[in-house]
VOGU-3710 file (C-alpha; in Angstrom, 3 decimals, decimal comma):
1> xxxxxxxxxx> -19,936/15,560/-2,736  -18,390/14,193/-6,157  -15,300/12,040/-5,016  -12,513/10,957/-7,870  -10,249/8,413/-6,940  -7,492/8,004/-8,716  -5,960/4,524/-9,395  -7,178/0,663/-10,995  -6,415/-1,920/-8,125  -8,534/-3,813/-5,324
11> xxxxxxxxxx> -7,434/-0,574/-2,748  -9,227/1,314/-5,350  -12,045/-0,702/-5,450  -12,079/-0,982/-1,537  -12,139/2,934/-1,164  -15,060/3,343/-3,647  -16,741/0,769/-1,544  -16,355/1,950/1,475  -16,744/6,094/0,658  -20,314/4,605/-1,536
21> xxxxxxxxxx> -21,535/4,168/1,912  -21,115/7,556/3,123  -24,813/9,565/3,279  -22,509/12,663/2,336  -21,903/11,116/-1,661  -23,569/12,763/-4,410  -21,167/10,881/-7,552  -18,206/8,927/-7,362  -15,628/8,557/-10,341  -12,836/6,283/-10,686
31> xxxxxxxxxx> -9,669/6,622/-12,934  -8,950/4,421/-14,483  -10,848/2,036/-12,085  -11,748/-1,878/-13,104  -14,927/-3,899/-13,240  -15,994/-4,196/-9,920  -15,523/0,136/-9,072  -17,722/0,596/-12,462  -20,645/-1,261/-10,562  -20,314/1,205/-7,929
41> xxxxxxxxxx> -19,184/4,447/-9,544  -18,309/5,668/-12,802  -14,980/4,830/-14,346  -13,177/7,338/-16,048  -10,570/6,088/-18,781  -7,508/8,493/-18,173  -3,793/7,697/-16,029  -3,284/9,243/-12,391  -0,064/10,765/-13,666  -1,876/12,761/-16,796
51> xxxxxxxxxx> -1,920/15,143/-14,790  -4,365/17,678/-17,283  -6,143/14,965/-18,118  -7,013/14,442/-14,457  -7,737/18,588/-14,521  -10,000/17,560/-17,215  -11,918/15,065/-15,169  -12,240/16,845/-12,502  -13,514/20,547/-13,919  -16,330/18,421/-16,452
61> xxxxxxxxxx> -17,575/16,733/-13,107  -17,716/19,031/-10,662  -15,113/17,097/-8,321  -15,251/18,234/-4,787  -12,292/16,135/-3,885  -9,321/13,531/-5,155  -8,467/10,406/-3,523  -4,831/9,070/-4,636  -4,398/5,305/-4,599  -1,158/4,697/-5,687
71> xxxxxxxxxx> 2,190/6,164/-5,177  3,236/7,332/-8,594  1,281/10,452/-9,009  1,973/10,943/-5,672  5,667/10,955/-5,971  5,063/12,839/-9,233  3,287/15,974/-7,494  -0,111/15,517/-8,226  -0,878/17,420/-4,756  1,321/20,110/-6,192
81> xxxxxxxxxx> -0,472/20,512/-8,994  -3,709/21,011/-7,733  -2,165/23,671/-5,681  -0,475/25,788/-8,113  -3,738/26,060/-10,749  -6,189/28,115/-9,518  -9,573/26,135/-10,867  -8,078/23,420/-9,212  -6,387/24,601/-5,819  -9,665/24,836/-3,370
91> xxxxxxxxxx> -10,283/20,947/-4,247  -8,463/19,216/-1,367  -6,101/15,721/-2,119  -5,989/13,475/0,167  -2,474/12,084/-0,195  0,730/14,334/0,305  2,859/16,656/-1,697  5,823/15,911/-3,808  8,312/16,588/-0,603  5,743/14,127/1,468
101> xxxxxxxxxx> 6,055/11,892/-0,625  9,557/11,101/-0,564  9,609/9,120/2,299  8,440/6,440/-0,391  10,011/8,034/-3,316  13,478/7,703/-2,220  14,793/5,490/0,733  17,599/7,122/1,605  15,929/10,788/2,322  13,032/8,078/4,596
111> xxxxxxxxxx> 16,225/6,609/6,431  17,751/10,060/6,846  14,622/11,483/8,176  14,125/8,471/10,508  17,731/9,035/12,148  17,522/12,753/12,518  13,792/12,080/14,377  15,184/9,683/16,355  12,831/6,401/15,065  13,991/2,985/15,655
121> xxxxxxxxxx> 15,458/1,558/11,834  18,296/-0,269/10,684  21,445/1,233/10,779  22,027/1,966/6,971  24,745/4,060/4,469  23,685/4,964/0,948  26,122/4,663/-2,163  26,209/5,406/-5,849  28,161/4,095/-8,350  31,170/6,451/-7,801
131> xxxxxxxxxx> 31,301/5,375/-4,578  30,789/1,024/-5,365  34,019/0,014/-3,890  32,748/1,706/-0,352  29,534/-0,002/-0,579  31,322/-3,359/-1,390  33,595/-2,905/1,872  30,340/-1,721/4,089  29,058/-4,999/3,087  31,860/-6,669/4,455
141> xxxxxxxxxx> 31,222/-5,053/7,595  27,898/-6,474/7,945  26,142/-10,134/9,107  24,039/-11,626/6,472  21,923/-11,728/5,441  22,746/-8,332/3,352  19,620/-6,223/2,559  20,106/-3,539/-0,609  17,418/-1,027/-2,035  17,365/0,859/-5,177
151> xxxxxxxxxx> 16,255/4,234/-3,850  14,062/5,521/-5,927  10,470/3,666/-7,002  11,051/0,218/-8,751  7,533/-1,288/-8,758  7,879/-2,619/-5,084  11,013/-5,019/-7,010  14,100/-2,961/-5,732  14,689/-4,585/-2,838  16,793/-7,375/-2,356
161> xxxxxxxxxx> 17,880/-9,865/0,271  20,789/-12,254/-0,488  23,106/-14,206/1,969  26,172/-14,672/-0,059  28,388/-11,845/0,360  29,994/-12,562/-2,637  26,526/-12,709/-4,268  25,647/-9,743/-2,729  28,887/-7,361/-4,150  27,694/-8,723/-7,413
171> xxxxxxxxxx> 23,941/-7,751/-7,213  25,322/-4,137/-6,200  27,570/-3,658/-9,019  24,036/-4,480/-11,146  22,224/-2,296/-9,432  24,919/0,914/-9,446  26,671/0,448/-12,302  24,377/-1,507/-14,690  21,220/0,240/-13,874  19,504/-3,392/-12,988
181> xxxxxxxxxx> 16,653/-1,181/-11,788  17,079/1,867/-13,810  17,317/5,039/-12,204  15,818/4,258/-9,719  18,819/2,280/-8,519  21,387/5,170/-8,860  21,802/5,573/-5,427  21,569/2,097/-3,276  20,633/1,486/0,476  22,507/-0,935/2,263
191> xxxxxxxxxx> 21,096/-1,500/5,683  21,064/-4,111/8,218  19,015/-6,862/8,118  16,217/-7,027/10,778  15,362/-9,733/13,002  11,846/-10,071/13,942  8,174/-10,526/12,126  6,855/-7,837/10,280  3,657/-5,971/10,100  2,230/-3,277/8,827
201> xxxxxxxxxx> 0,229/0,256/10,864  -1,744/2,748/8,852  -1,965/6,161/9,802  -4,293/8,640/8,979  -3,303/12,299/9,209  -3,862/16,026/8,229  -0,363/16,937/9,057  -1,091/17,848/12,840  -3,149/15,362/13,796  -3,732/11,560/13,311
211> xxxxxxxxxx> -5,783/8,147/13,210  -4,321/4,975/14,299  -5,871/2,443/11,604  -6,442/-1,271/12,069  -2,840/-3,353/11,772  -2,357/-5,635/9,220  -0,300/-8,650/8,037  0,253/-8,969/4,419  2,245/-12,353/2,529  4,248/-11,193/-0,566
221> xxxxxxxxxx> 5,790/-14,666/-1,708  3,471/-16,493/-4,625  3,954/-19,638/-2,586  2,852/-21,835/0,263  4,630/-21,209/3,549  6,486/-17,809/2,304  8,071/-19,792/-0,895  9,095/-18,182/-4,131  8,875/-15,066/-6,124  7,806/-11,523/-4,155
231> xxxxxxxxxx> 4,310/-10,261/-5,484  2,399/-7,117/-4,992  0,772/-9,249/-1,788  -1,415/-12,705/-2,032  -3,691/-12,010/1,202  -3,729/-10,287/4,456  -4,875/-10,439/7,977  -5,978/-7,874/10,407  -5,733/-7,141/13,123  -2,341/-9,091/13,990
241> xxxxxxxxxx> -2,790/-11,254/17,090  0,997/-10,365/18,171  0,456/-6,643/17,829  -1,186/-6,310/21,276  -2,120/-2,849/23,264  1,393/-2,724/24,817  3,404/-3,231/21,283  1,126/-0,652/19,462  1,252/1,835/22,644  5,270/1,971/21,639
251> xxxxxxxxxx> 4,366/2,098/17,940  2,915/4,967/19,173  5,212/6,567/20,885  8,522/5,545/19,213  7,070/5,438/15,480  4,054/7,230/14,936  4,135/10,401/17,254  7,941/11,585/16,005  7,209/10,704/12,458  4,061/13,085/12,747
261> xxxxxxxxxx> 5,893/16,078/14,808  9,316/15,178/12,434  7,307/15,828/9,539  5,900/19,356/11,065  9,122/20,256/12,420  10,763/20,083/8,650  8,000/22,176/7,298  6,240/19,275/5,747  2,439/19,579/5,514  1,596/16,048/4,944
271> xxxxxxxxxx> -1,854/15,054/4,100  -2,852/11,482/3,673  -1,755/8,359/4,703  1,217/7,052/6,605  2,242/2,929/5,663  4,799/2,094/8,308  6,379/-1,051/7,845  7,592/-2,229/11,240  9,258/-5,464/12,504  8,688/-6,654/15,659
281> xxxxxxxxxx> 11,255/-7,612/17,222  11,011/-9,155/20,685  8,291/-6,651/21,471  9,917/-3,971/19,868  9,403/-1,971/16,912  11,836/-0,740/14,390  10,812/0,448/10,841  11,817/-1,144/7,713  10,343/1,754/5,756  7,461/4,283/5,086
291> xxxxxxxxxx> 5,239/4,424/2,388  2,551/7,238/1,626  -0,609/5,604/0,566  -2,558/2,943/1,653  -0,947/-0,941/1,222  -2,496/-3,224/-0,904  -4,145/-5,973/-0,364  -3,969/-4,878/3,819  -6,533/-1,875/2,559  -9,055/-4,775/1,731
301> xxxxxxxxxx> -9,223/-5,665/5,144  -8,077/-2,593/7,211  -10,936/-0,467/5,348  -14,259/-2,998/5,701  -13,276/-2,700/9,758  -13,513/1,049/10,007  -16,952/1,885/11,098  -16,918/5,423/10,710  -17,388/7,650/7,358  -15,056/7,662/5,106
311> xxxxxxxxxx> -15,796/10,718/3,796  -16,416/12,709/7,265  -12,523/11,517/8,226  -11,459/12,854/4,713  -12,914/16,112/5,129  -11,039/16,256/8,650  -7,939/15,534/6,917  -8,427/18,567/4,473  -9,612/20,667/7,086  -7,149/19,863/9,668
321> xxxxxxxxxx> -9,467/19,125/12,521  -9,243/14,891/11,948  -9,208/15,152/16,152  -12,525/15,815/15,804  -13,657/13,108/14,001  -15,637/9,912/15,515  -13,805/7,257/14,714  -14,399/3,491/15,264  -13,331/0,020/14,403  -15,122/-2,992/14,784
331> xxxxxxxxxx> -13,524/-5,678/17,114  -14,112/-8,638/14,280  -10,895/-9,812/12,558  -10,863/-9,269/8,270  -9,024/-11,998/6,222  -8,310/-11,599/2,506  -6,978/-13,816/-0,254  -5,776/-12,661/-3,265  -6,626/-14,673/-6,595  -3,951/-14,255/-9,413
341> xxxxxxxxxx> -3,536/-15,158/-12,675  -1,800/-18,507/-13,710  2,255/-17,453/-14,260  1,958/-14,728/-12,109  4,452/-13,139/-10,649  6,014/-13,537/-14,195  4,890/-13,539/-17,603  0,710/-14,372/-17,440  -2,422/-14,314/-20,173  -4,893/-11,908/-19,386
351> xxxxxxxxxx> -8,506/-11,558/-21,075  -9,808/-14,580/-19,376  -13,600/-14,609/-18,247  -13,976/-14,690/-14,593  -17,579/-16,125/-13,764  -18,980/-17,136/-9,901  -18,263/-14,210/-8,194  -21,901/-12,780/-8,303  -22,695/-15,994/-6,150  -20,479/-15,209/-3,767
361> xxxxxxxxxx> -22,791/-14,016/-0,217  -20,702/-14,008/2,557  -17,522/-12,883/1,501  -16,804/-8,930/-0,007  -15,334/-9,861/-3,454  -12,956/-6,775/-4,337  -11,334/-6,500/-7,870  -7,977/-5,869/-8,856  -6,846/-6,669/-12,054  -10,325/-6,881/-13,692
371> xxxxxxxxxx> -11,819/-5,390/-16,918  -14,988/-5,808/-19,012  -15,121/-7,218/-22,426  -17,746/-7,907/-24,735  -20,075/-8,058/-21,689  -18,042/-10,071/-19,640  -15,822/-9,867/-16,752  -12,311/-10,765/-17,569  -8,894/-10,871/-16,126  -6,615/-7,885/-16,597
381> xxxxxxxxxx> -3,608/-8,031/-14,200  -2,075/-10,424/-12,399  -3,580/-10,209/-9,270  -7,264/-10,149/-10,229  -9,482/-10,521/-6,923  -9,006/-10,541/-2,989  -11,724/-11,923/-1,203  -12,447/-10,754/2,244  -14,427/-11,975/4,867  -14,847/-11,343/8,722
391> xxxxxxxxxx> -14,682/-13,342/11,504  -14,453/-13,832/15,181  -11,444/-15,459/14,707  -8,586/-15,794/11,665  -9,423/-19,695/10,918  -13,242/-18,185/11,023  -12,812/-15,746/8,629  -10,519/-17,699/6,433  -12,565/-20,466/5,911  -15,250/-17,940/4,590
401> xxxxxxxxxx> -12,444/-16,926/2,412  -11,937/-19,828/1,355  -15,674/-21,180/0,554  -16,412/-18,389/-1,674  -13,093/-18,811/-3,450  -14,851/-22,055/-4,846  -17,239/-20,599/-6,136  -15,238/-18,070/-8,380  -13,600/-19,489/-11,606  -10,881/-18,765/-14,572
411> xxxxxxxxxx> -8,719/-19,957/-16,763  -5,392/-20,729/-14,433  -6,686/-20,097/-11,545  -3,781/-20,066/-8,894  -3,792/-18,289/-5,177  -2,023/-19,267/-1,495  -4,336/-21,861/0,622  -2,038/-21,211/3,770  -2,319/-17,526/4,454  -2,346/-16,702/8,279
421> xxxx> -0,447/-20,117/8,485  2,372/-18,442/10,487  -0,337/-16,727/13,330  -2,758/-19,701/14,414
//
């Protein structure tokens, strides 16, 4: 088969990895890919959300199927499109449709569907800016601290969690009436806050059936001990040592089964992944929201620990008969640590050379925000590597990690020395 997958980011690079090792690859093409995926496959310079530019692609190289990384072409119907051209329509996507995908796309039709399926959440109301004063009273109503979400997709920034009430009527009057986040904050979620520590469970389905995947653990603040600005994720653990048999036999149950049948039973055929953002809270789970494609950095350690082929489990997703699929994991726990550029989460300098990493041997050294120039390898994001290593325990793992970090050097240099500091 000739696989494209769609996106530029270390889950990119981890899913080119991992489907290169399938005997059932003929090509593999990445768009727009970085500089470790064009070791591995060839890069194709377009955007996931060209949508005929991605036709393009795909008709010139005889693409058997499309793998969707991120959530924007997603959200913007790439699934549909494939669908409604016939050249393209027999090619399957793996990654929902346009009405899938709006359990990420918009957090108030992913809260709705959660109530009307009965899955543990937050209890929640949704207001626009005709309706601010409501919203400002429902706050009052509430504990802090106060939890509000721009609906629609703001770069994984349109969430916010303040403790000031006061504070907190403010930040909602940005986000309503002053468009802090654009449209996509023209309709806000106000929820409750949830108690608990939070994890993440993949799913894997072909809209009837499904695939529990490996948890996973991810830290989203740039500093030591949970500190500072959010990020896109500085390193991840899996599996989690508090999500035991019993806790993921109720994820089961309570989160993963009626999501699945909730989806069927509103005529959604859904395709692809399932993100499922739980807290745990005293043993029980309750989500803090959905999102349709595969986490990142948690896919650079949930995919190295699937045993199985990648591209045998695709194929059952396409041809809705997953349940027949081997499927294994290996028992060994995955740690990965993400190195980012100096400034990052704000304003950074990219273009710097990144050298070491060939020396790396007992680590898996996925790239991010990478490009080549003149040659080189250099920086082009701000999260530019995660390097992932196994062990038989997290400290084991890490400290791999770790060693091969020290081998790998740029300009600015900066990533978290403490991740997995809250499991040990």
């Amino acid at each position: 088969m000739n696989i494209l997958i769609l996106g530029s980011g270390g889950r990119e690079h981890a899913f080119t990895k991992k489907l290169s090792e399938s005997t059932k690859i003929n090509k593999l093409f990445v768009a727009p890919g970085n500089a470790g995926t064009n070791e591995i496959a060839t890069n194709l310079n377009l955007s996931p959300t060209n949508f005929p530019q991605v036709k393009e692609a795909v008709l010139q190289h005889n693409i058997n199927m499309v793998v969707v990384g991120p959530e924007a072409p997603l959200v913007e119907g790439v699934h549909d499109f494939f669908l409604a051209d016939n050249e393209l329509k027999n090619i399957p996507v793996i990654g929902p449709k346009k009405d899938g995908a709006l359990l990420e796309g918009s957090k108030d039709f992913s809260k709705q569907f959660m109530i009307k399926h009965n899955i543990p959440t937050a209890k929640y109301q949704s207001f626009t800016s005709a309706t601010l004063n409501e919203g400002k009273s429902f706050l009052e109503t509430l504990e802090p601290p106060f939890v509000l979400k721009a609906d629609g997709l703001a770069a994984g920034k349109g969430v916010l969690i303040l403790n000031d009430l006061e504070e907190a009527k403010s930040e909602l009057e940005e986000m309503l009436s002053n468009q802090k986040f654009g449209a996509a904050s023209s309709t806000v979620v106000i929820e409750e806050f949830l108690k608990g520590i939070e994890l993440s469970v993949f799913v894997l389905t072909d809209g009837k059936n499904y695939k529990i995947l490996p948890s996973a653990k991810d830290y989203k603040r740039i500093g030591e001990g949970d500190t500072g600005l959010n990020t896109g994720g500085m390193g991840a653990i899996s599996p989690v040592p508090f999500a035991t048999d019993d806790f993921l036999q109720k994820v089961e149950e309570l989160v993963v089964k009626p999501t699945v049948n909730g989806l069927q039973k509103d005529g959604i055929d859904y395709r692809g992944f399932i993100f499922i953002g739980l807290m745990n809270d005293n043993g029980n789970p309750s989500v803090v929201e959905y999102n349709v494609r595969m986490g990142d950095p948690e896919t650079e350690v949930v995919l190295p620990r699937i045993q199985s082929d990648l591209v045998d489990l695709f194929e059952g997703v396409a041809n809705q008969n997953l349940h027949e699929k081997s499927y294994e994991v290996t028992p060994q726990t995955a740690t990965t640590v993400m190195l980012v550029s100096g400034g990052y989460p704000e304003a950074y300098e990219k273009g710097k050379e990144i050298t070491g990493f060939n020396a790396v041997e007992d680590s898996i050294v996925f790239h991010a925000g990478t490009a080549i120039k003149d040659d080189k390898v250099v920086t082009n994001g701000g999260r530019v590597m995660a390097i992932t290593s196994f062990g038989n325990s997290i400290e084991e793992a890490l400290e791999k990690s770790y060693k091969s970090i020290d081998k790998i050097t740029f300009d600015k240099i900066n990533y978290r020395k403490d991740i997995g500091f809250d499991l040990k």
